[in-house]
C-alpha positions, 0 to 999 in steps of 0.5 A: 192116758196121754202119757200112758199112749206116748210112753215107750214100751220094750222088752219085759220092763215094767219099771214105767209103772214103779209107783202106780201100780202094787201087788201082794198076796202070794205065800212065796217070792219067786225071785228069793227062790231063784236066787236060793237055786242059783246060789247051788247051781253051776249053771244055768238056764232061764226059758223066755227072758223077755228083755232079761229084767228078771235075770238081772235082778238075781245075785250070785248067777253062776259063771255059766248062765244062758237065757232063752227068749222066743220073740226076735225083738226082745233078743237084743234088748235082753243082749244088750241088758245081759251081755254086761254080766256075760250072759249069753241070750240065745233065740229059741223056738217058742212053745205053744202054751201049756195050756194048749198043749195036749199033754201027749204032743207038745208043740215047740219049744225045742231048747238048743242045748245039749242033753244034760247040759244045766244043773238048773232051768227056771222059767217065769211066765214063759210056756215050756216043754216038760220033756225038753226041760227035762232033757237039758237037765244034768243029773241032780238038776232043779227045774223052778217055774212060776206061771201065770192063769190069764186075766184078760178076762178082767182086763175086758171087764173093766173096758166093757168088753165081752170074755174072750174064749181061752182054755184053762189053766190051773195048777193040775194041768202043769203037775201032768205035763212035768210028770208027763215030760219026766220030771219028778214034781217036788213042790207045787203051790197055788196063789193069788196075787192082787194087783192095784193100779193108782190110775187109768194111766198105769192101766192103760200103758199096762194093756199096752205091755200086754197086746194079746189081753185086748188084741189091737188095743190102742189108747185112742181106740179105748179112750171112751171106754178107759175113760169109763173104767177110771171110775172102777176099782183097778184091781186085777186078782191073778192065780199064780203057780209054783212048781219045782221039780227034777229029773 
């Protein structure tokens, strides 16, 4: 726990935790299928890239690739990460998330670009605006997401904490919102991937990546309670979603 509190947290860099924590159990790798989109794309756009780690980590992007990222910090780390294979991270509006959104009045999520302007948009565990992706998208353009339902409560289980109260996510909701927005829904799948942590440190520098789980979590707040959660299993089960579709 003492190395989880003082180790540094940046960006969307989960590299601390390689070793300590393990997941599996989805019928698909998102990143192979980002890949296989890009390698048939002349441009692209990747929605909320955090600090680029995912972006990155793909081969072959076209010449003409763009990333978004909503949270101002982030911007630079993404910058800097990017910047080295001539990717351009712009600071976009944030959208409110979809499991929020009325499917009718989206809030936010505003993308900068021209109408038309990508042959692909892809979007990890970031919310969007299926009219906004949609317009962006040129004729014959691909959008490929993976989302994620919310596992805070699991996490406040583990620390002996009530459930907080959140609105549900699930696999039909975001089918609606891309017909809705005018996309046509080519492939949609849910999953459940099993994530293992080796100990309360992974777990607690992880809670520590992820503040909005356990708002104002600190390790020395939760020392007794990650204490007790050491004796536990250390698994987190989180729905996963896929969704690929067109304009």
């Amino acid at each position: 726990m003492a190395e989880a509190e003082h180790a540094a947290v940046g960006g969307w860099d989960f590299g601390w935790l390689t070793g300590r924590v393990s997941a599996g159990g989805l019928a698909w790798e998102f990143g192979a299928l980002v890949d296989d989109a890009c390698a048939k794309a002349s441009s692209v756009l990747d929605v909320g890239t955090g600090g680029g780690e995912f972006l990155d980590a793909r081969q072959g992007l076209p010449a003409r690739t763009v990333a978004t990222e909503s949270w101002a910090p982030n911007v630079a780390v993404a910058g800097r990460r990017l910047g080295a294979r001539g990717v351009g991270v712009v600071h976009a509006e944030a959208a409110g998330g979809n499991a929020h959104q009325d499917r009718s009045r989206p809030v936010g999520g505003r993308l900068p670009f021209r109408a038309g302007a990508f042959d692909l948009v892809v979007c990890r565990h970031e919310a969007f605006v299926a009219s906004e992706v949609a317009r962006v998208l040129g004729a014959g353009g691909r959008f490929v997401t993976q989302q994620a339902a919310s596992s805070s409560d699991q996490l406040r289980q583990l620390l002996a904490l009530e459930p907080a109260p959140h609105p549900a996510m699930d696999l039909d909701l975001l089918v609606s919102q891309a017909r809705a927005g005018g996309l046509v829904v080519d492939d949609a799948r849910a999953g459940c991937e099993t994530v293992t942590f080796a100990d309360i440190g992974a777990l607690a520098w992880y809670l520590r990546m992820v503040p909005w789980a356990v708002p104002g979590f600190t390790v020395d707040r939760y020392r007794d309670a990650l204490t007790a959660a050491a004796r536990e299993d250390l698994k987190l089960y989180q729905e996963r979603y896929y969704l690929a579709a067109h304009p």
